[in-house]
C-alpha positions in Angstrom: -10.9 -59.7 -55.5 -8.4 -58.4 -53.4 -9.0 -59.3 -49.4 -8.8 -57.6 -46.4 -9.0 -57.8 -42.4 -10.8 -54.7 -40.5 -10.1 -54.6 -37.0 -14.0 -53.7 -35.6 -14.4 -52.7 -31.9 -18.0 -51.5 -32.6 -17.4 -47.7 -32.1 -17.5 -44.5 -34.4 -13.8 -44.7 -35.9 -13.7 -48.6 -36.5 -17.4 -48.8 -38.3 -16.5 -46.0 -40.8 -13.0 -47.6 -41.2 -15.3 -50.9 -42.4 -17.3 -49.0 -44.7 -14.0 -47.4 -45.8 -12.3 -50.0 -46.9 -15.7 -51.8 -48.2 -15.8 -48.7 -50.4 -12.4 -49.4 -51.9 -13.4 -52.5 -52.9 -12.0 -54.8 -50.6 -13.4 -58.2 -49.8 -13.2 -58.0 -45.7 -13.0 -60.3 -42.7 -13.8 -58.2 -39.3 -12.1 -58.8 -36.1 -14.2 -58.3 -33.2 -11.8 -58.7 -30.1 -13.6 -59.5 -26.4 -10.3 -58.8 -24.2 -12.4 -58.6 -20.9 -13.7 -54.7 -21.3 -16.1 -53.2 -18.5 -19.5 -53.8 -20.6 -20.5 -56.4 -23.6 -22.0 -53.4 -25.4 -19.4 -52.8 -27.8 -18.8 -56.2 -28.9 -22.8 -56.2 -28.9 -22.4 -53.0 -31.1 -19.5 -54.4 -33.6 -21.7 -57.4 -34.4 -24.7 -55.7 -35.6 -22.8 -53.5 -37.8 -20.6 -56.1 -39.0 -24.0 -58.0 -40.0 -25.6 -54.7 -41.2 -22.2 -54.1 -43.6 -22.9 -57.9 -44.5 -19.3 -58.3 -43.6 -18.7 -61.9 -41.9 -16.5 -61.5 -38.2 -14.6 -63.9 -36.1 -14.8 -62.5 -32.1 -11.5 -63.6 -30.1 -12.0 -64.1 -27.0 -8.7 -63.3 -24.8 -7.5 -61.8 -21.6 -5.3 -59.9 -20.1 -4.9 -60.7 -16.5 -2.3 -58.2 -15.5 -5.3 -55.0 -16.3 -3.2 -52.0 -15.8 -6.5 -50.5 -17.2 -9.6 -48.3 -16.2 -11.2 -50.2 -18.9 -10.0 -54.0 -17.8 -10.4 -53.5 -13.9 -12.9 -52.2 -11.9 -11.1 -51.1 -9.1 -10.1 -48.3 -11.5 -12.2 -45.5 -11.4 -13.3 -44.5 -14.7 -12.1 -41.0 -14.7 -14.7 -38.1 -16.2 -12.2 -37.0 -18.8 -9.6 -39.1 -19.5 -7.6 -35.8 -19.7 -7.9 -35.3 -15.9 -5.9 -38.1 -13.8 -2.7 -38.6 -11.8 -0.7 -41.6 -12.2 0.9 -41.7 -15.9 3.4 -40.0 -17.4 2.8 -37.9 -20.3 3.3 -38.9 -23.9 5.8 -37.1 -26.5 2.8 -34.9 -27.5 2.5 -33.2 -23.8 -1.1 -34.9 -23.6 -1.2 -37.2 -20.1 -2.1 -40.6 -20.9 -5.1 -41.3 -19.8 -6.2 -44.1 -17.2 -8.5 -46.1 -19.7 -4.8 -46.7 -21.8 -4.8 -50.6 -22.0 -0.9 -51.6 -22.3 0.0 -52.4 -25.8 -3.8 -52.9 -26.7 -3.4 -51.8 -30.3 -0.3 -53.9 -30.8 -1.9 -56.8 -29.8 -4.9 -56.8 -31.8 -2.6 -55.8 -34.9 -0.6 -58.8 -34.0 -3.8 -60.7 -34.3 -5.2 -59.3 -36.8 -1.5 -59.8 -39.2 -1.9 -63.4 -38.1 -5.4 -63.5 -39.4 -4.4 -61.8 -43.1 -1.6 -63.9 -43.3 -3.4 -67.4 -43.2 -6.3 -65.5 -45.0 -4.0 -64.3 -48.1 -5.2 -61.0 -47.1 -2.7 -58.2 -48.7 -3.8 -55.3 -46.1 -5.1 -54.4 -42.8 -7.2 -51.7 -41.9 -7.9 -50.1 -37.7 -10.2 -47.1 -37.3 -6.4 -45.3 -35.6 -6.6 -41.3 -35.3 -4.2 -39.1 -34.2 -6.2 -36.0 -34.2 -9.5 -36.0 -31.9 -7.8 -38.5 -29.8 -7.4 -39.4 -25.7 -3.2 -39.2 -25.9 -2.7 -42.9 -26.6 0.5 -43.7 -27.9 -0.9 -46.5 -30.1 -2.6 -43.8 -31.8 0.2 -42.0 -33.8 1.2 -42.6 -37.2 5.1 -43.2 -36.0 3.5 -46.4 -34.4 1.7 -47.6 -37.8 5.2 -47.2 -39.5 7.7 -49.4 -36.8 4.7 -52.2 -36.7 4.6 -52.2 -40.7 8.4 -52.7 -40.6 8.4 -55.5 -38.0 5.4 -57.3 -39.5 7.9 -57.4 -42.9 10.7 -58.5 -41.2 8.9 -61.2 -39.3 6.3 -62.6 -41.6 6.4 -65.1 -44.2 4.5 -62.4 -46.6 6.9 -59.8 -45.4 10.1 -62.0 -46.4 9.0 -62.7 -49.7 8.8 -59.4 -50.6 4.1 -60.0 -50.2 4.2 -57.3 -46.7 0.8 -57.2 -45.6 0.2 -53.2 -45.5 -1.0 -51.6 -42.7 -3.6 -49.1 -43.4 -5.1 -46.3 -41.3 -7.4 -43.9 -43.2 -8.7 -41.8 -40.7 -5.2 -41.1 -38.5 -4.9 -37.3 -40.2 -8.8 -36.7 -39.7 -10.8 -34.8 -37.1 -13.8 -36.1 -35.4 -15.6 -34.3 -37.8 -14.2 -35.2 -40.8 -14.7 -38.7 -39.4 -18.2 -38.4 -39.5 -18.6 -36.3 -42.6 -16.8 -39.2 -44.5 -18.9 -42.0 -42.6 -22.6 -40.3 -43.5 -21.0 -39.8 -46.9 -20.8 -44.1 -46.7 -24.0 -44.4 -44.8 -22.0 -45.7 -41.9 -25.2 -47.1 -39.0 -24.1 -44.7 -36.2 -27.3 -45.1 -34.6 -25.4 -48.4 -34.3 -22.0 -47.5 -32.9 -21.3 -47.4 -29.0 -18.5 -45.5 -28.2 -18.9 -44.7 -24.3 -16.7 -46.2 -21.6 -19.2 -47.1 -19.2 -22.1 -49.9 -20.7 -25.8 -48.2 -19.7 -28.4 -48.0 -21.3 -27.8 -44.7 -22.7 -24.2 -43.1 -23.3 -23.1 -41.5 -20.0 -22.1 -38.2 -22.2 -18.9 -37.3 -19.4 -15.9 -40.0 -20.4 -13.6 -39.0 -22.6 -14.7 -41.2 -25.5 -18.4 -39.6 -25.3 -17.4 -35.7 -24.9 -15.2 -36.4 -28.2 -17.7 -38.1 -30.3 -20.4 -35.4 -29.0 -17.7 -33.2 -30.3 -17.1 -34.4 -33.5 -21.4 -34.4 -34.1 -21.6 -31.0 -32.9 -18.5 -29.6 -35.4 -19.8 -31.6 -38.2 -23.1 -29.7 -38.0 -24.9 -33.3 -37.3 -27.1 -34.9 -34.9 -26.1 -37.9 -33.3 -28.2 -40.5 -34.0 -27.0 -43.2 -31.2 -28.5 -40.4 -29.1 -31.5 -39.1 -30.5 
């Protein structure tokens, strides 16, 4: 059967990316990374729907002390929406990049993640990326997903011998909507799924991450069932 590794963070675009690729097939391995975040529901979140996809997960614990991030240090105020801040320049798109950016976050974990398919014999890689209904990141865009594919074949063993481990983002070209349309299609838990940037009790409904998942509900003609 042929393998995979799912990078799972636990919110809306990594769960349907699991049940994505689970669709296709794939036998999968889930990354769950803890990198020091604000709140533990997330990684809380990613667990139960890694167990609920039946879908076993290794959760790596790392840090990064330098922050540089409304989501690693709390000195940061979390802005309201992450499209109204001072500070950062603005990406190639003309969207500001938002305070809650981690530096090089995505490449990390896809470095991780590469190492983890690798020793694995995994031939692809799946992250929940979109470049639609997005906060501005620059780790978002499909030019990113190309360059890392070409340096992970340069500077793998798979790569060199001519077994690249491919990087695969279904949902970069979807909106929020389609998102969803496509996870209730899969039965995707999103009752499960915690995609705000604070960790309460209930989504705060104001950060960035919340107003585009309510959003992507709303245009989708659904209710949202992580709030009902």
């Amino acid at each position: 059967m042929k393998k995979a590794v799912v990078l799972l963070s636990g919110g809306l675009d990594s769960s349907t990316t699991l049940y994505v690729a689970r669709a296709q097939g794939y036998r999968l391995r889930a990354l769950i990374c803890d990198y020091g975040q604000r709140h533990r529901r997330e990684i809380a979140a990613a667990k139960r729907i890694a167990r609920k996809a039946r879908v076993p997960f290794h959760v790596l614990r790392i840090r990064l002390p330098w922050k540089g991030s409304a989501l690693l240090d709390r000195s940061i105020r979390l802005p309201a929406s992450a499209r109204r801040h001072v500070g950062m320049s603005a990406g190639s798109s003309g969207v500001s990049i938002p305070a809650t950016y981690v530096p090089a976050r995505n490449m990390i974990f896809l470095g991780l993640a590469l190492s983890c398919a690798e020793a694995w014999g995994a031939r692809s890689l799946f992250i929940g990326a979109n470049a639609i209904d997005y906060s501005g990141y620059p780790d978002c865009r499909p030019v990113f997903y190309k360059a890392f594919a070409a340096a992970a074949r340069l500077g793998t063993k798979t790569g060199v011998t001519g077994r690249a481990i491919a990087i695969r983002t279904p949902l970069i070209r979807l909106s929020k909507a389609e998102i969803i349309r496509k996870g209730t299609r899969l039965r995707v838990p999103y009752a499960l799924t915690w995609s705000c940037y604070k960790g309460g009790a209930r989504p705060c409904g104001v950060c960035d991450s919340c107003r585009l998942r309510a959003k992507g509900f709303r245009e989708a003609g659904l209710l949202d069932p992580a709030c009902a």
